[in-house]
C-alpha positions in Angstrom: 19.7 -43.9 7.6 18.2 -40.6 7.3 17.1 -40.4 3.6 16.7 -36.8 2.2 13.8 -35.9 0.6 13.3 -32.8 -2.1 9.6 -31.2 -1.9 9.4 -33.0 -5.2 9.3 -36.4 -3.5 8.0 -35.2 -0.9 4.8 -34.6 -3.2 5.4 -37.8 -4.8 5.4 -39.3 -1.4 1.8 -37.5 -0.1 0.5 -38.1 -3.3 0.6 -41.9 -2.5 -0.4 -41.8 0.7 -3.3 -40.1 0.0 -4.7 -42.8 -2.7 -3.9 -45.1 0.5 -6.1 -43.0 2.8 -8.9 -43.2 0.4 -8.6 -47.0 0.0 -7.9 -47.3 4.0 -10.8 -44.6 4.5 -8.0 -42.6 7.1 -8.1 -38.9 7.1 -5.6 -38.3 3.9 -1.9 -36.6 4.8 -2.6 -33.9 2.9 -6.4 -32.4 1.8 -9.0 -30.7 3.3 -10.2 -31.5 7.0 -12.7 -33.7 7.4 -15.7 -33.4 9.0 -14.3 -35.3 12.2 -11.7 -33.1 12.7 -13.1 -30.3 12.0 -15.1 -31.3 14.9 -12.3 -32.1 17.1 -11.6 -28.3 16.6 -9.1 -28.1 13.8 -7.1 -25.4 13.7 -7.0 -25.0 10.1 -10.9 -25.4 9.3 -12.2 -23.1 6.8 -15.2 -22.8 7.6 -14.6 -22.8 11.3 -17.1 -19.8 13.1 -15.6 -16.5 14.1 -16.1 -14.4 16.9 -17.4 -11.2 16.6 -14.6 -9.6 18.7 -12.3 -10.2 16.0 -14.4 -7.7 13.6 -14.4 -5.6 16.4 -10.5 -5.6 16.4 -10.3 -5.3 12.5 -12.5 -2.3 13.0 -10.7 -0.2 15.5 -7.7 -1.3 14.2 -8.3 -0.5 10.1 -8.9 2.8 11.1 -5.3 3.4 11.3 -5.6 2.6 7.9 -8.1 5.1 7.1 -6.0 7.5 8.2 -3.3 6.5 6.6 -5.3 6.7 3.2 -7.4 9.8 4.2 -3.7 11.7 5.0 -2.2 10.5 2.0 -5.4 11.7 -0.1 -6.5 14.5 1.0 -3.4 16.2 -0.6 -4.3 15.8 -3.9 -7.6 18.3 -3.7 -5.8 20.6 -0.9 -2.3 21.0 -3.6 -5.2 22.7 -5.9 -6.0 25.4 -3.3 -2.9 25.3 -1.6 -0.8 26.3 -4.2 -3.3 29.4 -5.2 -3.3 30.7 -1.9 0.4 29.9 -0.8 1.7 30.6 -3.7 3.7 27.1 -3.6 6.6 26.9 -6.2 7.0 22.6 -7.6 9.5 22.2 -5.3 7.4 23.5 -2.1 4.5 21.2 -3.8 6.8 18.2 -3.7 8.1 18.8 0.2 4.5 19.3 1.1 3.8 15.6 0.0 7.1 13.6 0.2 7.7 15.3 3.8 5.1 13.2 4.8 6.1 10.1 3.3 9.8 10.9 4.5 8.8 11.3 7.9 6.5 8.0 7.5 9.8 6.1 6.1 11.9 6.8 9.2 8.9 6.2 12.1 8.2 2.6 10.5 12.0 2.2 10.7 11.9 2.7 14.5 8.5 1.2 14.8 9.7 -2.3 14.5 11.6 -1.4 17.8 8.5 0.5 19.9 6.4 -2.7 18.6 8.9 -5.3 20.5 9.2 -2.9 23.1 5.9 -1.3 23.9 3.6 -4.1 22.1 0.9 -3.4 19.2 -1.6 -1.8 21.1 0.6 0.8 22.8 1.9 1.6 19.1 -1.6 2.2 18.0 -2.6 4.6 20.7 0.4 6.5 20.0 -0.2 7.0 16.1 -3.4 7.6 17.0 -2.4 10.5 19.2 0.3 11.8 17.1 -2.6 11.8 14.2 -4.4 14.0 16.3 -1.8 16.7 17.0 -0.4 16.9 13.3 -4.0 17.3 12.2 -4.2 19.9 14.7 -1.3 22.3 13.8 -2.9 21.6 9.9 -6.2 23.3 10.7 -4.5 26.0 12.4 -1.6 26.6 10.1 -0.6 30.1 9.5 1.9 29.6 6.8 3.7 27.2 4.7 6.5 26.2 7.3 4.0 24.9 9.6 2.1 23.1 7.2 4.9 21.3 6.6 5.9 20.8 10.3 2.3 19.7 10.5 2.7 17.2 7.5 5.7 15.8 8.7 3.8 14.9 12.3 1.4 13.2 9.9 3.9 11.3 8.5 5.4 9.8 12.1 1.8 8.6 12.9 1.3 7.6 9.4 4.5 5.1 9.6 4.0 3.4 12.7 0.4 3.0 11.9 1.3 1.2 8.3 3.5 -1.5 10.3 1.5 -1.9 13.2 -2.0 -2.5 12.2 -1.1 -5.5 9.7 0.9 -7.0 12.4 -1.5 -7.0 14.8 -4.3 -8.1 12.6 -2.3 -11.0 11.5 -1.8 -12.1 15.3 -5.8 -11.5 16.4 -7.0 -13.3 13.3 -8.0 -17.2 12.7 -5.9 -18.7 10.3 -8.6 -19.1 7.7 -9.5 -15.0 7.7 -6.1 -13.7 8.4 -6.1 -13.1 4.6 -9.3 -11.1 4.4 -9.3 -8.9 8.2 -5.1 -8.0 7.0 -6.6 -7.0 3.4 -9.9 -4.6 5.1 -6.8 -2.7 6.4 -6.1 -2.0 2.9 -10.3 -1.4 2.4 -9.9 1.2 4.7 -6.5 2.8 3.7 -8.6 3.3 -0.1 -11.8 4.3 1.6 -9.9 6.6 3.3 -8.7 8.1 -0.1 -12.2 8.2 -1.1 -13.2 9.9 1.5 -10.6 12.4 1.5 -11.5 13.0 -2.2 -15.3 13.9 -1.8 -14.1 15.9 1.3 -12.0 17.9 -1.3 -14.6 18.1 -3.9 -17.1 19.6 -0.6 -14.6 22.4 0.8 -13.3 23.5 -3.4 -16.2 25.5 -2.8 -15.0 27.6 -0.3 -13.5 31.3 -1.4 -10.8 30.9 1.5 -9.5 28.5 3.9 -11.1 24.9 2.1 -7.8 23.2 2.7 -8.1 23.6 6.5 -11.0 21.7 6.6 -9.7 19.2 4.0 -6.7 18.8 6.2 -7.8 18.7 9.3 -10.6 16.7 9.6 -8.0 14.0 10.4 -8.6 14.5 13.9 -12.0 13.2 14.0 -11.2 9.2 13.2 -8.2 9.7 15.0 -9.7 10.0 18.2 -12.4 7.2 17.4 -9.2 5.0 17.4 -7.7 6.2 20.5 -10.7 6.0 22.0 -11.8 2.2 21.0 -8.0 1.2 21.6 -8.1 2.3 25.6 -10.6 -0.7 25.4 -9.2 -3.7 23.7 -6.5 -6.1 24.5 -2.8 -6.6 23.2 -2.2 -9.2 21.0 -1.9 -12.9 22.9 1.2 -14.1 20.5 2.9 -10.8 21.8 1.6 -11.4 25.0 3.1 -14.8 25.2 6.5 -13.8 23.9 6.8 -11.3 27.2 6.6 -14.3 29.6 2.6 -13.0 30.3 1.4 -16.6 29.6 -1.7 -16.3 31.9 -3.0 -12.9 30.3 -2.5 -14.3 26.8 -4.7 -17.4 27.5 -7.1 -15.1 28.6 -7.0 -12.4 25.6 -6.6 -15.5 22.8 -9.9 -16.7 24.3 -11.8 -13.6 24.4 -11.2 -13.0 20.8 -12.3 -16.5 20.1 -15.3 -16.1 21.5 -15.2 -18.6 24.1 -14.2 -21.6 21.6 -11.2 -23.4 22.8 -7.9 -22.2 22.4 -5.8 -25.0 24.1 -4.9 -26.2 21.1 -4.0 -22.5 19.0 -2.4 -21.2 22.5 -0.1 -24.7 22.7 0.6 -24.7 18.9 1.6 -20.7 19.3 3.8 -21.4 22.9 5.6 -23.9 21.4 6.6 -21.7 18.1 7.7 -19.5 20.3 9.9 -21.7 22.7 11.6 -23.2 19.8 12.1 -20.0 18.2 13.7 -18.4 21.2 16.1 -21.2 21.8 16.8 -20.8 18.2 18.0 -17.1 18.5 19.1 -17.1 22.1 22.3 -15.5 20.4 21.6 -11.9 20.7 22.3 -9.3 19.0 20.4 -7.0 16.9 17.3 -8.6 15.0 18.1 -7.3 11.8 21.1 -9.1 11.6 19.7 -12.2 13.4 17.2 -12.0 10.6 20.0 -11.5 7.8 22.1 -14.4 9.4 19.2 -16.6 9.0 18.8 -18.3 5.7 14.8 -18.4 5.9 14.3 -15.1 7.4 16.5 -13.2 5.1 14.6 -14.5 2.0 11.7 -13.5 3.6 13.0 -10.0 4.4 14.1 -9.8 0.4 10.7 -10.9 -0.8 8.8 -8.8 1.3 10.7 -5.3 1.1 10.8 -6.3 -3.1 7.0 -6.4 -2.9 6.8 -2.7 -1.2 9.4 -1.3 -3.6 8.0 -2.9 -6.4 4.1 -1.6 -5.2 5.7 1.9 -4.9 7.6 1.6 -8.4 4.1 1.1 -10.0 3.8 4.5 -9.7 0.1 4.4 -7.5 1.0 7.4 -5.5 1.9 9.3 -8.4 -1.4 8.7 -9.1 -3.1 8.8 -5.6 -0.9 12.3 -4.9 -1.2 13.9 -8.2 -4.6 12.4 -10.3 -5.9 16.0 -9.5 -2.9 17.3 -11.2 -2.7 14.6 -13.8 -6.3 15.2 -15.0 -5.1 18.7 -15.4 -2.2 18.1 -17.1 -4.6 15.6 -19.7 -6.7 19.2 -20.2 -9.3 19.0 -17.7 -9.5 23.1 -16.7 -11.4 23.4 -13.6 -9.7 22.9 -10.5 -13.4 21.6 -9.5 -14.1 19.3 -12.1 -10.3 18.3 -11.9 -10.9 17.6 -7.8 -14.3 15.7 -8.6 -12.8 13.4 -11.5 -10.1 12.8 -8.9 -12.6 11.7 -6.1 -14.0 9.3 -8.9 -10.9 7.3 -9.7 -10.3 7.1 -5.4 -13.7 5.5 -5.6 -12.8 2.8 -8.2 -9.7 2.0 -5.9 -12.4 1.5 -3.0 -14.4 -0.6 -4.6 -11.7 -2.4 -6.6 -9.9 -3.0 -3.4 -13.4 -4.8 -1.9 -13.1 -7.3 -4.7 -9.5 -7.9 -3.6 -11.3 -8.4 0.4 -13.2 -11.3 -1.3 -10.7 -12.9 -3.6 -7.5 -13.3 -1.4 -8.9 -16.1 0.5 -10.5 -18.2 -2.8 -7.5 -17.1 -5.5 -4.8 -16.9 -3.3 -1.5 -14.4 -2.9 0.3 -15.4 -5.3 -2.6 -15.4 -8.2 -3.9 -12.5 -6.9 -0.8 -10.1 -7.0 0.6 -11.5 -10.5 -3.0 -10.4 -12.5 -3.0 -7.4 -11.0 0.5 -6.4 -12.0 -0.4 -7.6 -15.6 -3.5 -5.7 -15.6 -1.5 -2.3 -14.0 1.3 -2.7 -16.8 -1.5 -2.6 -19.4 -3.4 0.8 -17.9 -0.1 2.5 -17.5 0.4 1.8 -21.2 -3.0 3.3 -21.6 -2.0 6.2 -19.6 1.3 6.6 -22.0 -0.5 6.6 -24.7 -3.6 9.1 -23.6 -0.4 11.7 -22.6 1.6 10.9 -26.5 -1.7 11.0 -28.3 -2.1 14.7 -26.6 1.2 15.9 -27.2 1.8 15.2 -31.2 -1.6 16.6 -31.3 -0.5 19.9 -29.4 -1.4 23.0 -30.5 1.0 25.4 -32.4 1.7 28.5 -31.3 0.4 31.3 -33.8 1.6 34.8 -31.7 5.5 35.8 -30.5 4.3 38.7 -28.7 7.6 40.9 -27.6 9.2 39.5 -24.4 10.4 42.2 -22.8 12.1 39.4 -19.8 13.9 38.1 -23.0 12.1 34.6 -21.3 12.6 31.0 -22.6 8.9 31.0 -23.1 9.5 32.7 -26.9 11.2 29.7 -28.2 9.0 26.8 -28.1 6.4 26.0 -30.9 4.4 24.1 -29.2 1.9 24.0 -26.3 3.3 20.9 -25.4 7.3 22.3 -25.1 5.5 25.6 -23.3 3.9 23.3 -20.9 6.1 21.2 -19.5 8.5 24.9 -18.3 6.9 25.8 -15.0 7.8 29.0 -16.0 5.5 29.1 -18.7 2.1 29.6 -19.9 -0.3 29.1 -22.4 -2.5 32.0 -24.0 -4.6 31.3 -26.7 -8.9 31.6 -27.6 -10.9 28.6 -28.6 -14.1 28.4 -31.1 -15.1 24.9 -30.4 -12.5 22.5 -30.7 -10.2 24.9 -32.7 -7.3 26.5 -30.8 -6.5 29.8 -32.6 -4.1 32.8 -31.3 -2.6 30.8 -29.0 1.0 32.2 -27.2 3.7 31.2 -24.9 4.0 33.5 -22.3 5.9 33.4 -18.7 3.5 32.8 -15.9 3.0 35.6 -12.8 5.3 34.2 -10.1 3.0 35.6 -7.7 -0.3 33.4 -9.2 -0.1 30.6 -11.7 -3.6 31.7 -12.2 -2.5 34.4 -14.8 0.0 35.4 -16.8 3.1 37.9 -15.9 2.2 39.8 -18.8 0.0 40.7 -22.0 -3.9 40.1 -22.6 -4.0 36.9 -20.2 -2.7 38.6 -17.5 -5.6 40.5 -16.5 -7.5 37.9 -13.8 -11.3 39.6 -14.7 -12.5 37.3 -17.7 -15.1 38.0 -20.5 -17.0 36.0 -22.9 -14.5 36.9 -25.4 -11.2 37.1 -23.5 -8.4 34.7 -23.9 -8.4 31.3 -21.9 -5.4 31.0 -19.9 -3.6 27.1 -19.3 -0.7 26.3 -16.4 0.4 22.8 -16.6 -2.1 21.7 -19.7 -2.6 22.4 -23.0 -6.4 22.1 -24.2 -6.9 18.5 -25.9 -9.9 16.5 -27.0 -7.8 13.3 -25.3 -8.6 14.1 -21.7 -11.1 10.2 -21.8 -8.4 8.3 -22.5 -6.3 9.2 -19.9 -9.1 9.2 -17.6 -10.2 5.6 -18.4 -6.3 5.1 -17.9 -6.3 5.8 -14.7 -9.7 4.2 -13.8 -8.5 1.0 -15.5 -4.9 1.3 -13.4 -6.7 1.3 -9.9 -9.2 -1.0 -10.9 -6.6 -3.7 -11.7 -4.0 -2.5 -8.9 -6.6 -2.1 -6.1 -7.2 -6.1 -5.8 -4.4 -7.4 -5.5 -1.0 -4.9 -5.7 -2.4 -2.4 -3.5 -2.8 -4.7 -0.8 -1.1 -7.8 -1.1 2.6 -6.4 -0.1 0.9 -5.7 3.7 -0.8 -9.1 3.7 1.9 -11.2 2.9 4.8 -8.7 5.2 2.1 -9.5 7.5 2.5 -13.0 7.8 5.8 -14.4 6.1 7.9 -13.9 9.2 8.6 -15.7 12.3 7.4 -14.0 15.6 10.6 -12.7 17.1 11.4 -11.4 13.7 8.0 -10.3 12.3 8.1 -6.5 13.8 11.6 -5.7 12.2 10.7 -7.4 9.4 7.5 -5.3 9.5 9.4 -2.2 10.1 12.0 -2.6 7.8 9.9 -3.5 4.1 7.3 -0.8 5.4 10.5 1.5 5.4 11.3 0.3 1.6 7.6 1.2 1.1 7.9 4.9 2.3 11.4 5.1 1.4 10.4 4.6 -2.3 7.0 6.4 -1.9 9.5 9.6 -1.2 11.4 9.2 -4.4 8.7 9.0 -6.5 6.6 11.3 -5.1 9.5 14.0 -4.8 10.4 12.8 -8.2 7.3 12.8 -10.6 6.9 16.8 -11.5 10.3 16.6 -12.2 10.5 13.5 -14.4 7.3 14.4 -16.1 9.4 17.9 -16.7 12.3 16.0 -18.0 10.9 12.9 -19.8 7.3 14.5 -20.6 4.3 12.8 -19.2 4.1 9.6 -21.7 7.9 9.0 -21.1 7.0 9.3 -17.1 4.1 6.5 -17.6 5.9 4.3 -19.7 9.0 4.1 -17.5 6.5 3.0 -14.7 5.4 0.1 -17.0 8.4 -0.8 -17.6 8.9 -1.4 -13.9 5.8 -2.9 -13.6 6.9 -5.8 -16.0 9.8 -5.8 -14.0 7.7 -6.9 -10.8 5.9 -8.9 -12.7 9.2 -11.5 -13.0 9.8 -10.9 -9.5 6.3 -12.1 -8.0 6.3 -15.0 -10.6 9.8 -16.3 -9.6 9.9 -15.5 -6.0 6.3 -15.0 -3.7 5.4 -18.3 -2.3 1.5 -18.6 -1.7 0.7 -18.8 2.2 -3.1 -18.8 1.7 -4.7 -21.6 4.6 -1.4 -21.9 6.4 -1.0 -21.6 10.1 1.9 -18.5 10.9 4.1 -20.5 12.9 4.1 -22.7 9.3 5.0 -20.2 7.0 8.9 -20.2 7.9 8.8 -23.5 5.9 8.1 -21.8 2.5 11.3 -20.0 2.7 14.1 -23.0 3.4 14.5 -23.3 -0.5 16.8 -21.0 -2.9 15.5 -17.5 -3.2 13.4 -17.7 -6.2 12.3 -21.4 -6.6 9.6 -20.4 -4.2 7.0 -19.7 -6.5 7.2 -23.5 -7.8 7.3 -24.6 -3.9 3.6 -23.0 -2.6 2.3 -25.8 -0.6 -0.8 -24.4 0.0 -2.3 -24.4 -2.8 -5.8 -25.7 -1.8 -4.0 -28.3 0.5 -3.2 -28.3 4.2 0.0 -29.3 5.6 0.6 -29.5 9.2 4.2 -29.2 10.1 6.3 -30.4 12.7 9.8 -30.3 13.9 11.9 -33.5 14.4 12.6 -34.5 18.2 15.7 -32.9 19.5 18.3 -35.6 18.6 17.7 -34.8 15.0 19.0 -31.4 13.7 16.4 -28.7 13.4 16.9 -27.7 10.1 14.8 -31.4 9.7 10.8 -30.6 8.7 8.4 -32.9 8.5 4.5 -33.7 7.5 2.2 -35.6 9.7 -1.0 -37.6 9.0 -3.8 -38.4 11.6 -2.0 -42.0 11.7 1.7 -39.9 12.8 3.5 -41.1 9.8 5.5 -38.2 8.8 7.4 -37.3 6.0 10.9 -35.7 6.6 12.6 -33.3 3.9 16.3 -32.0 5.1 16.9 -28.3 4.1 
């Protein structure tokens, strides 16, 4: 009789066997590969040699990251100068950065589409070349409607580049750096924020014009990419799925470097066999993917962890840390654009520590102490922002309003501050804020005030200092080390674990809608909280804003802990597997954790909802889901 089997005693069950392997000296069910088979040319040895092709790939193919991190960026700066010289109200601010983001949501929709369609590499070339024309009409822009026609272009590239690249790193890797080459695209998509922010720092300098040059260097990597990518092959699993059998031996073994692939190209054509008699229904693959138990779970956990990364409130921070140091009191646009570039650097290098641990911590370990950590610094963050506002200064002068403005009212920098219509007026002597006012601000320049003795723009050793968004504090550190201490614990492992895992949790024939669909959720979300953040900050002050993101944070937190399986070490065609069980018992159900289980399907005369185990002696283990 066919006995079922939960994981449970299915663990019971390996555990015995392999006391009986050590006493029988045969190669243990489950462990690490021996030396023996790691000769034979395991798939699944560690420590297994790795062409240089592959780096190669990673390369050409992270620099769609790059851009993605250098377009998303390079706004922060430009907003500075943008707003000056355009004259931008919040709302244009906001369309400027969430049309982007908007445009991004709706081309990784559709990319899941081009990518079964067109393949991985014909989807690079194209956000490659779309890249270049949106960072075209940027340079060249003579007003703020084609900036914005030029940031939505951006945004299409920007989308099908985000679902693309970690699919087809995750099909040209070896198992045991799939992990590491998916995670450099994330490298790249923070380098590319640093870059973009010592790029801004460079061009501040400039009178006129710094923001072309910030936005359209964009071209420059994007080319590179197109370039490289007229050069190097599709991706064999694709290549395989298409019927082009011959051409996929061929590619699998150039990017091996000549090792043998009989056994990865078999394993691979056989996952895909099964898997197309499986969904030989039809239909659209989004509802194939919702009709099927495994696939939908997947599709659950992997668009929760892009909402979730997004909810965390990282670009609010990437977007705006210009704007946020200014907010904390930091005055210069400069110095406000060079503290920014600083905190892009921590999530550069933060992120390499993230390149180094995913393959010895694991997903799963990973992603939960980095939300812990991000929950703390946003709490940090909360309390820099409270901390400067019941310290705010009072306001000493009512001058006459002759506009009969809402600026009159308030007492306190703080209130004046947070009404974009207002201004604050006052002189310092050291630290001691004295004949300070609330004024209305000159609709025509936020630099000055509409009115009175800060409305003259020529300044004087002893003429009045004028602050738009801020209010002077001596707590500027702390929210600095807040956000230094957010990306340091987010880069690791919440920045890019959501693309490593989407990357890899989904069967072939549903791994570029499945792609395209929680990259969606990713942009989808980025657009609400970018378009959102002036406006909540206006509404629920700057501490409420920060501690409604940790609040969401802790939120995640549950989420990762009840329901991300770890799929460090496993084969893709294995990782359907993790996902037969309830939604969120999976975190209790990672069976990779330092082990190696090779599954196998039962023969056809058994149903094929039956897995199974093997050992090198072809016992194997069955557990019915």
């Amino acid at each position: 009789s066919n006995d079922e089997y939960s994981l449970k005693h299915m663990s019971n069950l390996m555990g015995s066997r392999r006391q009986k392997a050590a006493d029988d000296g045969e190669q243990s069910l489950i462990g690490p590969p021996s030396v023996d088979s790691a000769a034979g040319g395991d798939l699944l040895d560690q420590d297994a040699s790795t062409s240089g092709f592959v780096y190669v790939l990673a390369f050409f193919s992270a620099l769609g990251g790059f851009l993605f991190g250098y377009d998303t960026g390079v706004v922060s700066g430009a907003m500075l100068l943008l707003k000056k010289e355009m004259n931008l109200t919040t709302l244009w601010q906001e369309l400027l950065v969430s049309s982007t983001v908007g445009a991004a949501a709706v081309s990784a929709l559709s990319g899941g589409y081009l990518n079964g369609w067109l393949g991985r590499r014909i989807c690079i070339l194209l956000a490659s070349f779309i890249f270049s024309i949106g960072g075209i009409i940027l340079s060249f822009a003579p007003d703020k409607v084609v900036l914005l026609v030029g940031r939505i272009t951006i945004g299409l590239g920007i989308g099908i580049a985000s679902m693309t690249v970690p699919v087809y790193l995750a099909e040209v890797s070896p198992p045991h750096q799939r992990g590491q080459l998916v995670t450099v695209n994330a490298l790249f998509i923070t380098g590319g924020q640093f870059i973009a922010s010592v790029v801004d720092g460079a061009f501040s300098y400039l009178s006129h014009d710094g923001w072309r040059y910030m936005l359209g260097l964009s071209v420059l990597p994007a080319v590179l990419q197109f370039v490289g990518f007229l050069f190097l092959p599709e991706s064999p699993r694709w290549l395989l799925q298409k019927g082009r059998s011959q051409e996929a031996r061929q590619v699998l073994g150039q990017i091996r470097g000549g090792q043998s692939v009989d056994e990865e190209y078999d394993m691979i054509r056989t996952g895909i066999e099964e898997e197309e008699k499986e969904t030989s229904e039809g239909g659209l693959v989004i509802l194939r993917i919702l009709r099927h138990g495994p696939t939908r779970r997947a599709l659950i956990v992997g668009c929760g962890l892009q909402m979730f990364q997004q909810l965390s409130g990282i670009n609010t921070v990437m977007y705006y840390s210009a704007t946020i140091l200014q907010m904390s009191g930091v005055r210069d646009d400069k110095q406000a654009i060079w503290l920014a570039a600083a905190t892009s650097a921590t999530n550069f290098v933060f992120t390499l520590v993230g390149v180094w641990l995913v393959e010895r911590v694991g997903r799963r370990k990973l992603t939960l102490g980095s939300l812990l950590g991000t929950a703390l610094s946003l709490t940090l963050l909360a309390v820099g922002f409270l901390l400067s506002a019941q310290n705010s200064p009072p306001i000493t002068l009512h001058p006459v309003d002759a506009q009969n403005s809402t600026c009159r009212l308030y007492g306190f920098c703080e209130s004046c501050m947070l009404d974009p219509d207002c201004g604050f007026c006052y002189r310092e002597n050291g630290t001691r804020v004295w004949d300070s006012s609330c004024v209305p601000v000159n609709q025509a320049s936020t630099d000055h005030a509409a009115w009175g003795r800060c409305s003259n723009q020529t300044e004087t050793a002893d003429s009045p200092m004028w602050a738009y968004n801020y209010c002077p504090t001596s707590y500027s550190w702390i929210v600095l080390m807040g956000l230094i201490l957010y990306l340091a614990f987010f880069a690791p492992g919440m920045g890019p674990m959501p693309w490593t895992v989407n990357s890899e949790i989904y069967p072939l024939w549903a791994r570029s809608t499945g792609n395209a669909w929680s990259a969606g959720v990713n942009w989808m979300f980025n657009v609400l909280v970018s378009l959102t953040f002036l406006h909540v900050a206006e509404f629920l002050t700057y501490y409420g804003a920060f501690f409604m993101y940790t609040g969401l944070v802790v939120l995640s937190l549950l989420f990762v802990q009840g329901c991300l399986p770890e799929t460090r070490g496993l084969q893709l065609e294995e990782i359907e597997n993790l996902f037969t069980g309830q939604l969120c018992s999976c975190g209790a159900s990672s069976l990779s954790d330092n082990r190696h289980v090779q599954y196998i399907r039962q023969g056809s005369e058994v149903s094929p909802a039956n897995y199974g185990a093997v050992g090198s002696d072809n016992a194997i283990a069955y557990i019915t889901v």
